[in-house]
PAGUVO-177623 format. One record per residue: x, y, z of N, C-alpha, C in turn. Coordinates in steps of 0.1 Angstrom, whole numbers, plus 5000, padded with zeros to 4 digits. Example, Ala and Ser with C-alpha at 12.3 -4.5 7.8 and 13.67 -1.06 7.14 Angstrom:
2
513249435078512349555078513249675078 512849785071513749895071512950005079 
% end
This chain:
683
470749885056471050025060472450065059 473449965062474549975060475250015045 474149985034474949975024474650075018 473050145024472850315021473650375025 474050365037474850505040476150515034 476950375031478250365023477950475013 476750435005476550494991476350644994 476050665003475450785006476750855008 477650805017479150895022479450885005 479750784999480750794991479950904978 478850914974478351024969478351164975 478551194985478251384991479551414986 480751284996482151314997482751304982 482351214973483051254958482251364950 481151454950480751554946481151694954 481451674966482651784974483851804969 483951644965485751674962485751724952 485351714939484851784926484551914925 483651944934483652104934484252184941 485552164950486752214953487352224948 488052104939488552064927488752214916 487652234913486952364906487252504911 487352514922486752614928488252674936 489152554938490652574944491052684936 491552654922492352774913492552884916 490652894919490153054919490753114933 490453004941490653054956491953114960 492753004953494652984952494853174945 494153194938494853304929495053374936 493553414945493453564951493853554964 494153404973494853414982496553444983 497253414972499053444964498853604968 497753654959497853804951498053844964 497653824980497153884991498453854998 499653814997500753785007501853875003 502653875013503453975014505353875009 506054005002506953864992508453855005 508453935013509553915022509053805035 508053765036507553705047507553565036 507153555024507453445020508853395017 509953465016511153385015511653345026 511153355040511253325051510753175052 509553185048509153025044509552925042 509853015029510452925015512052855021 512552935028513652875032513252775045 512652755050511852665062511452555054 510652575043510452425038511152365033 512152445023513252325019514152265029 514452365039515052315054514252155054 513052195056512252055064512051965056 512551975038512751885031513851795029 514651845031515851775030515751685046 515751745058515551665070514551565070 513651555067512651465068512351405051 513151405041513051365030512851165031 513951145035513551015038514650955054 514450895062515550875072514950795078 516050685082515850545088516050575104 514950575109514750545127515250425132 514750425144515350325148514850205149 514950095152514049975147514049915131 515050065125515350045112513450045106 512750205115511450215109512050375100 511450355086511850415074510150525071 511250655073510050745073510550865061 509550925056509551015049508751085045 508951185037507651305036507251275018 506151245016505551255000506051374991 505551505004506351634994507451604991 508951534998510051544992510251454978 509051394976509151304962508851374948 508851474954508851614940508851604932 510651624934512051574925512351424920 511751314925511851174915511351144910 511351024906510550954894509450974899 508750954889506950954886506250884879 504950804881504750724875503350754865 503550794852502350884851501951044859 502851074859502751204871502751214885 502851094888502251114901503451034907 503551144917504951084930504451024940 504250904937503250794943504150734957 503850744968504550684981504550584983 503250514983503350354977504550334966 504650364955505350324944507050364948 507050434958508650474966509050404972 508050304980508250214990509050094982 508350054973508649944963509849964958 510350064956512050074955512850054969 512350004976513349974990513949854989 514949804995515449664998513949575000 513749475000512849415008511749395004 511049475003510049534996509849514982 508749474974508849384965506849334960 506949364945505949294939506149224928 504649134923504749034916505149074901 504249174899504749244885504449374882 504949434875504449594873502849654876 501749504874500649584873499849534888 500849464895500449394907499849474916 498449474920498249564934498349504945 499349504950500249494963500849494970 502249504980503149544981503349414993 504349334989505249214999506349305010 506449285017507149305026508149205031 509249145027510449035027509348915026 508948885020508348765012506548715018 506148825027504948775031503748815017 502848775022501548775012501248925010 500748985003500049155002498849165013 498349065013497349075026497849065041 498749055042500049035056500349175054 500249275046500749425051499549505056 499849545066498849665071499049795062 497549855055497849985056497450055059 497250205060496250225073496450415069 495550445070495250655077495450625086 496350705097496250725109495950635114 496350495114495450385123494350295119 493950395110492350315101492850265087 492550115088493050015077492250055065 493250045054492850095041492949925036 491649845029491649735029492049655009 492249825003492749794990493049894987 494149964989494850084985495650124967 494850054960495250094950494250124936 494950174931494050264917494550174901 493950114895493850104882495449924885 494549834891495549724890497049804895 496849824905498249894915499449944903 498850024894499850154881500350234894 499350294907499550344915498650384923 498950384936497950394949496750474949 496050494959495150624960495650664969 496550704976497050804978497750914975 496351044978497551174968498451224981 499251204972500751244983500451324988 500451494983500551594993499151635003 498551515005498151515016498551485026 499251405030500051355042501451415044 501251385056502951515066504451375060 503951265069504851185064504151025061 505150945057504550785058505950725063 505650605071506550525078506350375073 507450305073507450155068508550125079 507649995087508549945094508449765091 509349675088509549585082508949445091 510049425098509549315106509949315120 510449425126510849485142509149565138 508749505154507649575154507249635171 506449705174506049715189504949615192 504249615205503049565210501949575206 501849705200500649795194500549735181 501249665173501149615161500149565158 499549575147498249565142498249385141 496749355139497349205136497349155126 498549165122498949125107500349035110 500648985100502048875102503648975090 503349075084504149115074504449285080 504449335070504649495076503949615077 504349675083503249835085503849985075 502250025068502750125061501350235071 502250325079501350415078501050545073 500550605071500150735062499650815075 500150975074499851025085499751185082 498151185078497851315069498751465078 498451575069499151695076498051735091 498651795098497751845113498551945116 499051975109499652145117498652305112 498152375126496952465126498152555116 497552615102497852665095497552825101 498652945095498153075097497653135083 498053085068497753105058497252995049 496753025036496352945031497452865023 497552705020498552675012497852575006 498552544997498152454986499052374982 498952294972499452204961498652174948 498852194938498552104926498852094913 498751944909499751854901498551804887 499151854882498251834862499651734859 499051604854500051524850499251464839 499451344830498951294820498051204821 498051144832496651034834495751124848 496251184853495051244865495851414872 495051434870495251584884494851584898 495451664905494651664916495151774925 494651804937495151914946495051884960 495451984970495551934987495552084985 494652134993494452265002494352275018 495052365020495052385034494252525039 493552525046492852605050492752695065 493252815067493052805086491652845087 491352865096489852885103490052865115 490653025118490653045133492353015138 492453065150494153035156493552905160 492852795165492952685163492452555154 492052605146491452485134491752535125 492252375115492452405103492152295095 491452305081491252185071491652155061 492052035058493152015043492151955035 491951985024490951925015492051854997 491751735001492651704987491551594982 491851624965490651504957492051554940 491351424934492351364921490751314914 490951374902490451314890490851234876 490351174871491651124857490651134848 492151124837491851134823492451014816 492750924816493650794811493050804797 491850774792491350794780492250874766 492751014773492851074767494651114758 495350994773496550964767497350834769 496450754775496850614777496050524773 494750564764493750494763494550314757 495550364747495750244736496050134750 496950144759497150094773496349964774 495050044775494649944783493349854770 493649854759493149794748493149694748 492049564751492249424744492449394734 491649454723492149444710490549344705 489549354717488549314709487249424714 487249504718486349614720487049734725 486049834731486449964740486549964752 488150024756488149994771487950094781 486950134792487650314796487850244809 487750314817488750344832488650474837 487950474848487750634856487850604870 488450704876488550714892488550784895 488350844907488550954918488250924931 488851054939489251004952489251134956 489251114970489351254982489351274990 490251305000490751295014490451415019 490051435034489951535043490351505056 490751615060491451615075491151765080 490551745091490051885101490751855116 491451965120492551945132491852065138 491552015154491252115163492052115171 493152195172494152205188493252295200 493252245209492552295222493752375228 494852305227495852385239496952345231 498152345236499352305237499252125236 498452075246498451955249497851845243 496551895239495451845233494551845221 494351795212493851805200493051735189 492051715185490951665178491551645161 491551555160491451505144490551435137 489551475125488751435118489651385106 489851255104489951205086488751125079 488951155063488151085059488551065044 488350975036488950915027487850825015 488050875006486650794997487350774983 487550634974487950634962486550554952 486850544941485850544933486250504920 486750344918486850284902486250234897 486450214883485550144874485850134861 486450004856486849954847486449874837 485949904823484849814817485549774801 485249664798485649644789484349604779 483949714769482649694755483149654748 482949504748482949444736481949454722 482449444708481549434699480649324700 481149214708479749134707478949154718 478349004719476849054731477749044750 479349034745479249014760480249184764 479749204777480849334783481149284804 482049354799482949334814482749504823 482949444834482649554844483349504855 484649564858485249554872485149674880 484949714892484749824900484949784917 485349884919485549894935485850004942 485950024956485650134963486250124976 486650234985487250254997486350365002 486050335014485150425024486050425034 486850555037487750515055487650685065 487350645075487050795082487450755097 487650885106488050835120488150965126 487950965141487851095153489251025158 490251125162491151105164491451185182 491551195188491951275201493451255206 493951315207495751325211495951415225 496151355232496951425248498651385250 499451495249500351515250500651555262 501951495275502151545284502551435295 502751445306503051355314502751205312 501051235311500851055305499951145286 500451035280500251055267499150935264 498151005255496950915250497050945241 495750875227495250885224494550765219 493150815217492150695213490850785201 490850695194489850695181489050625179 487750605170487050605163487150545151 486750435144487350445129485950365121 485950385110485050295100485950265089 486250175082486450125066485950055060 485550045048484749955036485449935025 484949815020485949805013484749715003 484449734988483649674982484149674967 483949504963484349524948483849424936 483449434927482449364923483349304902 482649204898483149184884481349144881 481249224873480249194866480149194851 479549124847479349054830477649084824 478249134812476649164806476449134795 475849034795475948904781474248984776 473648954764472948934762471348914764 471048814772470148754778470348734791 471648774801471748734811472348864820 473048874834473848944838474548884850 475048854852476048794865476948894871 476748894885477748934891478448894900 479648914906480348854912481048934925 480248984935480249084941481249044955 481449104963482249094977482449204984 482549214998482649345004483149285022 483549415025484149365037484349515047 483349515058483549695066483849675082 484949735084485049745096485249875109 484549865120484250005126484649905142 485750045148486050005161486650105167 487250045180488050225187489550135193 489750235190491150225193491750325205 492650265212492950325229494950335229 495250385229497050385232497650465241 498250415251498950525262500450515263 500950595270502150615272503150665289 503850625294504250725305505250665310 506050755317507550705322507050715335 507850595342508050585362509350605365 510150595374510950555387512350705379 511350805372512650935371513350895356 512450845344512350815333512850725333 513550595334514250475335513450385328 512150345330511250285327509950375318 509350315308508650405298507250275296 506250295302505050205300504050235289 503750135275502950145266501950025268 500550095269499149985270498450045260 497650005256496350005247495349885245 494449955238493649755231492949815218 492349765210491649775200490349685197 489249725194488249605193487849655178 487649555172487149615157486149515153 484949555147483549435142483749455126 483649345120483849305110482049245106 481649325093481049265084481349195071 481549125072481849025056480648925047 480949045037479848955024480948865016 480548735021481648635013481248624996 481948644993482248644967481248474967 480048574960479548484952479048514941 477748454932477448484924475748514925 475748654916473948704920473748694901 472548664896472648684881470448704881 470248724868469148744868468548614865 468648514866468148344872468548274884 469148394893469248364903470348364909 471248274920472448274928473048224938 474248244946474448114956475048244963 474648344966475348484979474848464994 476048385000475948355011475748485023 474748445033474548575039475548635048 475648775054476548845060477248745071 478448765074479148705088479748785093 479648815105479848925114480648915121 482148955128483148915138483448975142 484049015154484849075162486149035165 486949135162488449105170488549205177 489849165187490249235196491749225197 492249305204493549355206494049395219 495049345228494849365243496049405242 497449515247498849495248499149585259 500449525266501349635269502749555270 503049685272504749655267505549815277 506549725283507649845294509249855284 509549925286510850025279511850005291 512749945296513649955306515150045298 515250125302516150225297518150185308 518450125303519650075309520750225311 520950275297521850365299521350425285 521950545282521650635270521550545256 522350445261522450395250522350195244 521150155256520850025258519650055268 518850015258517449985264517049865259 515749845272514949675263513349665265 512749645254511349655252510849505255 510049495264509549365268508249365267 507349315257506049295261505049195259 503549215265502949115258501849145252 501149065240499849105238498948995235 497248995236496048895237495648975224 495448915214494848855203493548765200 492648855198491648695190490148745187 489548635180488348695172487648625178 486648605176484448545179483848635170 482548465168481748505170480648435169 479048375167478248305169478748155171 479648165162479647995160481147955164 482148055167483848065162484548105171 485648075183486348165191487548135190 488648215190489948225191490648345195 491748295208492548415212494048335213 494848445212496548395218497148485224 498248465228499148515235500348555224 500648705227501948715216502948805227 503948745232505248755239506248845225 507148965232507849015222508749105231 510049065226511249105235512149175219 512749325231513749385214515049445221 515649395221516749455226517649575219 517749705224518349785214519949855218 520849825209522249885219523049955207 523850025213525050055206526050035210 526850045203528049955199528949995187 530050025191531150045177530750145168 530050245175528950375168528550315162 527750155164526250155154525250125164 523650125160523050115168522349965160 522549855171521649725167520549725174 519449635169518549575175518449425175 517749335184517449235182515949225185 515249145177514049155184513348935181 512248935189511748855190510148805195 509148825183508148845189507248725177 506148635183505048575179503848685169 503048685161502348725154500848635148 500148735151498548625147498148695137 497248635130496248735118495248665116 493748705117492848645121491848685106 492448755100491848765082492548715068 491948655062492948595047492148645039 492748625029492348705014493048595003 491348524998491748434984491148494972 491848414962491348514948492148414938 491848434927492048364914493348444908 493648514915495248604905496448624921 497448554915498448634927498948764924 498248824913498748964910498249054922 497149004928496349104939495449184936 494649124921493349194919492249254925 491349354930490549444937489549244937 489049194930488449094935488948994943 490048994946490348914958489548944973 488848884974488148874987488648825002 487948925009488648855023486948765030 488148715042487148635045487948565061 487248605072487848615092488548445090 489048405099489048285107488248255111 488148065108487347975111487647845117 486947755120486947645123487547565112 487447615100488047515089489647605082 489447745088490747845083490847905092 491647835103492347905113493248035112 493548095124494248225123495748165118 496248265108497948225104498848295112 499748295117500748255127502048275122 502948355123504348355125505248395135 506348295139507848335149508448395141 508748525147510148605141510848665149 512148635139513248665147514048765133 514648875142515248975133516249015137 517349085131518749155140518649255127 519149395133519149505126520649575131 521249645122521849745122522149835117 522249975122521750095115523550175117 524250265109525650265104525250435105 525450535111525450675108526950755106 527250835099528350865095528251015087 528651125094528251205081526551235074 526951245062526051205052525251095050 525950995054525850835053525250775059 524650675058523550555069523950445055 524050335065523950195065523350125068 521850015065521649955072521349805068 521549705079521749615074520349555084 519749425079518749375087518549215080 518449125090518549005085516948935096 516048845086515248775094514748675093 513848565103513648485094511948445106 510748415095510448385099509048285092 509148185110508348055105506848115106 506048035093504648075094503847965091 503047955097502047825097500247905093 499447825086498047855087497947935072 498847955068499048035055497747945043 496948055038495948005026496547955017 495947915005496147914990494647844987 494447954973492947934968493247804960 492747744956493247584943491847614936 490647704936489547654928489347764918 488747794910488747884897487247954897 487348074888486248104886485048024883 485147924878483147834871483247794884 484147754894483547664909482847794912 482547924914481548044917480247974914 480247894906478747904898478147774906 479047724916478347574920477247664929 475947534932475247564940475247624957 476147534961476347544973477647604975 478447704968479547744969480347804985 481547764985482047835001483447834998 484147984995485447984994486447865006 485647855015486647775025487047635019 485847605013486147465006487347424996 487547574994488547544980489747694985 489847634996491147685003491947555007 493147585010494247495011495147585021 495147485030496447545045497847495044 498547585048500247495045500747615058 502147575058503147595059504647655060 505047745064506747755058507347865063 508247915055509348005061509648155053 509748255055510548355051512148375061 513448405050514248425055514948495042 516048595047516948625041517248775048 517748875040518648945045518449095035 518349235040518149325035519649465035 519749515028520849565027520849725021 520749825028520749935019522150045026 522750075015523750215016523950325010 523050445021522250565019523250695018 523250755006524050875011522650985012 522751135021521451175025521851315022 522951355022523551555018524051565008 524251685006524951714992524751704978 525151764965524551754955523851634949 524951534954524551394949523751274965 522651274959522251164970521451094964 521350944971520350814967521050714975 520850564970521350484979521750344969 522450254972522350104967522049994973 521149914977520649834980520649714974 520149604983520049454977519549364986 519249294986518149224997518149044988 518048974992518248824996516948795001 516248714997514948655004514548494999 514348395009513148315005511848365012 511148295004509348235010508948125005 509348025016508947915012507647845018 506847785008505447735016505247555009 505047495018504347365018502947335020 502047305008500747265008500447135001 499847025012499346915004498746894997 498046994988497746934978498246974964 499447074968500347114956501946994956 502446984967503546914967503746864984 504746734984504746724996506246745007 506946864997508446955002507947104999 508947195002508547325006508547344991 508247464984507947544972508147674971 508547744967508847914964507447944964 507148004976506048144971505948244961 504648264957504948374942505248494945 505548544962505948654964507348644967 507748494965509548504970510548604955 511348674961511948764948513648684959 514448614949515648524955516448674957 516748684944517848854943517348944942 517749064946516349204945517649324947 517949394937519249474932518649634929 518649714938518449844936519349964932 519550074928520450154928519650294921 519350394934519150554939519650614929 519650704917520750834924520050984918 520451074925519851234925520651284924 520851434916521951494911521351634912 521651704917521251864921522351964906 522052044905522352114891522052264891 522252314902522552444906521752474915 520352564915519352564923517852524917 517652534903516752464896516252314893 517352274887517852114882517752004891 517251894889517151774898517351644887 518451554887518251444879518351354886 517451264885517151144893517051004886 517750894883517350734886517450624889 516950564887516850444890516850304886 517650214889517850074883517649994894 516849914887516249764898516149624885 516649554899517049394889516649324896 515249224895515149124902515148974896 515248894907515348764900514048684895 513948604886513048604883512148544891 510448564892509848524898509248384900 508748304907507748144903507048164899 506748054888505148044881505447854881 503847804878503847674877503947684862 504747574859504947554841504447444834 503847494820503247384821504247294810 503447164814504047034806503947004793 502447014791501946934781500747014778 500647024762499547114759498947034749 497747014747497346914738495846934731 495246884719493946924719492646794716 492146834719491346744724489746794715 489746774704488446814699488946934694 488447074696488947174697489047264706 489247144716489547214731490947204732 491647314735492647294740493347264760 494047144758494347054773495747144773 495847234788497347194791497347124807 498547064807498646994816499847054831 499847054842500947164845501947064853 502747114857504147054864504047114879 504847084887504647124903504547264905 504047314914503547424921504347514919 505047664913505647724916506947674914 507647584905508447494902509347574891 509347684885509847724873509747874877 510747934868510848054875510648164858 510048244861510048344847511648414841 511748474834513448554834513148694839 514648684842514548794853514548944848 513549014859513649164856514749244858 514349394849515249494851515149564842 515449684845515049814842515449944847 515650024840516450174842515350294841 514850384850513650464846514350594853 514350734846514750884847513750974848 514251084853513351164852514251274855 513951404848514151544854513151654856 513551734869513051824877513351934873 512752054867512552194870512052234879 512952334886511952434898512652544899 511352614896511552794896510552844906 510552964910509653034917508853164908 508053174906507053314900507953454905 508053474896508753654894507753764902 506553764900505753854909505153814921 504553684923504053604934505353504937 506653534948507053444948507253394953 505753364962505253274972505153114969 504853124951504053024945505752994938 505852814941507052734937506352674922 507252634915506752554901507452434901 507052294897507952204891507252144879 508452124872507852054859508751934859 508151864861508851674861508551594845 509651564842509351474828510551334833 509451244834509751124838509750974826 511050904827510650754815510950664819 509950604820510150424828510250374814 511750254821511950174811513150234803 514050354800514250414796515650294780 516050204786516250094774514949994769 513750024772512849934766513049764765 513249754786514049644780512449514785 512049404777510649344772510549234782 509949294794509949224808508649144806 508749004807507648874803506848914817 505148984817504648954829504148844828 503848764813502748644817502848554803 503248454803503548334794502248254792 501748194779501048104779500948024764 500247954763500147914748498847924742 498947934726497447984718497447874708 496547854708496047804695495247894682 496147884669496147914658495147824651 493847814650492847724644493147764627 493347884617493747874601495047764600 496247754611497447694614497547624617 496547554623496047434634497847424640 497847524645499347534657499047534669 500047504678499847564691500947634692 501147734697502347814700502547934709 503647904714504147954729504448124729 503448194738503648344733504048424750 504548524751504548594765504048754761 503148794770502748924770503948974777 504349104771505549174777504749294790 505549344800505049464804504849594793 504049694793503549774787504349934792 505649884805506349994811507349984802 507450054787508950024777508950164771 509750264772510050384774509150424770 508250444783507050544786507050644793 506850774787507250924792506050944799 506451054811504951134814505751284818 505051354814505151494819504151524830 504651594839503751624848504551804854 503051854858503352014865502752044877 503352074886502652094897503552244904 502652294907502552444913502452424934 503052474942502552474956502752594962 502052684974502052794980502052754994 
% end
């Protein structure tokens, strides 16, 4: 029943978003034609106001917030001013390779980051091998990244929080957005209905085919690639105080590879995420929600005579509770909540038409208990004390802990530090055959044989205001225990009795190092230079018996901003990033054996690739319409890569059977000065 109704939301909601899609232009025209042009320069000067303010700015806790709209003006990746892909330009922050869907957070795993609508976990947020997210930007008001200073309320995860936090302000007119770029279009409409409700309706369709097709070419059949996606949000304000929020969220890929002969490939997957949201504002502050997410993704093969597939899925529905309130004449500030969330998991197996080894559903529950007090010393030294209960069950499985978390926040010498120190649990892992972070990476709860993983951290932050200027510097380190690693391959799928747990491996180890960014935020010229320092080191016995570089450790990680304003039109923007090269295991010995070819490999993550870097531009037009000049225009032409410089994602060796050679080849990244143009219109 569960799996009808998935199919069922994700069909109404992607044929809605399609015929909005359609039907927007029309709507957009005749609502422009209907506005009055002095009440819109009134506007117009309000939003760029609230662009540049809320463009990007580091809070406190050194939590990093910004608005999608102000990504206008920068690079683009394929057209699209992707907030995920903004993120990845930060200090710290960091993936495995261009086409990785991921995002590390100072050296933890991609499955150690929370990301979330409003609270409700998005359990694979990305489109076409992470080119870039499903998130269309101008849906959301802002998104926040907070690193490794965290509250009580923190989700349970051991890495960092990205939240996304669609628009909710009750609109008086209609507004829009939408962006025609070269791999996909898409729009966000705002709607009022009524002085208290209002609904945002955004969906993206693609075209990759039509200008990226060569991209994604093996070079032994036809490749296509289609997606779409569609977000909604309906905000009821009751009062001043109180207010109702509906989200919901549905994506839709599907990646095939037709081959000339009798075999073809089929990768696909999907996001289902929705939630009731309620907000009380006022003496004591609530709110509590509702949430569902799914997450399902499948590789299937179609040979001839056979069909296999290789399916996995993972849905989770719970409520979520948060409060707030000051005692003794504001001095003290008390935060409680809890979260219970049930977990269905179909563990990755294999279904084919002679049959299969798909182990049946396992069902868990976790929970989430916290509170946490704010002791307010003086204006300018407070301290966050709290604690929180953690832990899962279920038929056969129980686990809870205790997570203690103290943060000290002061100023000093006009800067503002923090210290903090808090325990972390995470009661879900995610194994898979690629550290790139393939949509088939499967998850799969804590057990008796794969305990919950575990980190102590410890962080110091400081934040440098000046002017124009911010500085921030943040240093951390922390121990993690219970950490996965998959050691078995795709043919182990095909054993009889298969069980990802079996061909899991537990270790060990550490993240540490140091993050570093210096922000200018006014004036014609703004961006920032950054650099960030990291290990991740992990110990597993059956790869080595000393610590080893994680494939998410980046040692050097070298950024550098910049934006250039050009009267009132003009925006030039870019960007240079240099990382160090990443770990791979290398191999030793390649040998053949019949006409099989043997390689043999060397220690774990033992060898490092050469290192990246790359220079990527882009410039901004923006004008406003001469008759309607309500309606803003940008036209963005964006080039990654802009020296073509031939970044190794992946090394291996081939055998030449006319040559009877073996010889050593590296696939380069496919980002080597590649343009996109993109246009987008907003009201």
């Amino acid at each position: 029943m569960r799996h009808i109704g998935n199919k069922i939301f994700h069909g109404i909601f992607l044929k809605a978003g399609r015929t909005l899609f359609l039907l927007a232009f029309l709507l957009s025209v005749f609502s422009v034609s209907g506005q009055d042009t002095v009440i819109h320069r009134e506007i117009h000067e309000i939003t760029i106001g609230a662009e540049k303010k809320h463009n990007v700015t580091i809070k406190d806790n050194n939590r990093i917030v910004f608005s999608p709209e102000g990504l206008s003006n920068t690079l683009r990746v394929f057209g699209e001013a992707d907030p995920m892909k903004y993120i990845l330009t930060l200090p710290g922050v960091s993936t495995s390779s261009d086409y990785a869907s991921g995002i590390s957070v100072q050296g933890c795993d991609y499955s150690q980051t929370f990301v979330g609508i409003a609270g409700a976990p998005i359990f694979f947020p990305y489109h076409l091998f992470g080119i870039f997210s499903v998130c269309n930007p101008t849906h959301f008001a802002d998104v926040s990244l907070e690193k490794s200073i965290h509250g009580a309320d923190f989700e349970n995860r051991l890495g960092g929080l990205i939240d996304l936090r669609p628009k909710q302000k009750i609109l008086k007119h209609l507004t829009g957005d939408f962006n025609v770029g070269m791999l996909a279009s898409g729009f966000t409409l705002g709607v009022p209905c009524g002085k208290k409700f209002s609904v945002y309706a955004s969906s993206r369709i693609s075209y990759i085919s039509l200008f990226y097709k060569k991209l994604l070419q093996t070079g032994r059949g036809e490749t296509m690639y289609n997606f779409q996606d569609a977000n909604l949000t309906a905000v009821y304000k009751f009062n001043y105080y109180n207010k109702l929020v509906f989200n919901a969220f549905v994506n839709n890929d599907d990646f095939s590879v037709n081959e000339t002969s009798a075999l073809n490939l089929n990768l696909y997957w999907k996001n289902s995420v929705s939630s009731f949201l309620f907000e009380h504002e006022g003496n004591f502050n609530f709110n509590t929600s509702v949430f569902y997410s799914g997450f399902s993704s499948g590789l299937r093969l179609l040979m001839s005579k056979n069909t296999v597939s290789v399916p996995s899925e993972i849905s989770a529905y719970g409520i979520n509770f948060n409060s707030s309130f000051f005692v003794l004449t504001d001095k003290i500030k008390i935060l409680s909540g809890f979260t219970v969330t049930n977990y269905a998991v179909q563990p990755q197996g294999v279904e084919s038409d002679f049959g299969g080894n798909l182990n049946p559903e396992i069902f868990d529950t976790e929970t989430k208990l916290y509170a946490e007090g704010v002791l307010f010393f003086s204006p300018k030294i407070n301290l966050h004390a709290g604690i929180k209960h953690s832990g899962i069950f279920n038929s056969d499985y129980c686990d809870g802990n205790f997570s203690p978390l103290l943060t000290l926040n002061f100023e000093a010498l006009t800067c503002k530090f923090s210290a903090h120190y808090s325990i972390y649990y995470q009661y879900l892992h995610q194994i898979g055959f690629s550290d790139v972070g393939l949509s088939t990476n499967s998850w799969i709860a804590a057990s008796g044989k794969l305990p919950p993983q575990k980190a102590n951290s410890f962080s110091l932050s400081c934040l440098k205001d000046f002017s124009d200027y911010q500085l921030q510097f943040e240093t951390y380190y922390k121990k993690v225990s219970s950490q996965s690693e998959f050691f078995g391959n795709i043919f182990d799928l095909f054993s009889k009795n298969y069980c990802a747990e079996n061909y899991t491996d537990t270790g060990n180890g550490y993240n540490s190092g140091f993050d570093l960014i210096f922000k200018k935020n006014g004036g014609k010229i703004t961006g920032y230079v950054g650099y960030a320092l990291g290990y991740a080191r992990r110990k597993f016995g059956k790869f080595s018996d000393g610590y080893l570089p994680s494939s998410n450790e980046v040692l050097h990680n070298a950024k550098v901003n910049l934006s250039v304003k050009i009267g009132r039109q003009w925006v030039l923007s870019s960007l240079f990033n240099y990382s160090y090269g990443r770990p791979v295991t290398p191999i030793k010995y390649v040998y053949m054996i019949g006409e099989k070819m043997i390689a043999e490999y060397g220690k774990h993550n033992s060898a490092r690739m050469k290192d990246y870097h790359r220079l990527d531009f882009a410039a901004t037009y923006r004008f406003c319409g001469k008759r309607h000049s309500l309606v803003t225009h940008n036209i963005n032409l964006s080039v990654l890569n802009v020296y073509g410089r031939k970044n190794t994602e992946l090394s291996y060796y081939k055998f030449y059977k006319e040559k009877n050679q073996i010889r050593y080849r590296e696939k380069t990244s496919l980002f080597r000065f590649l343009p996109s143009l993109s246009y987008s219109v907003n009201f």
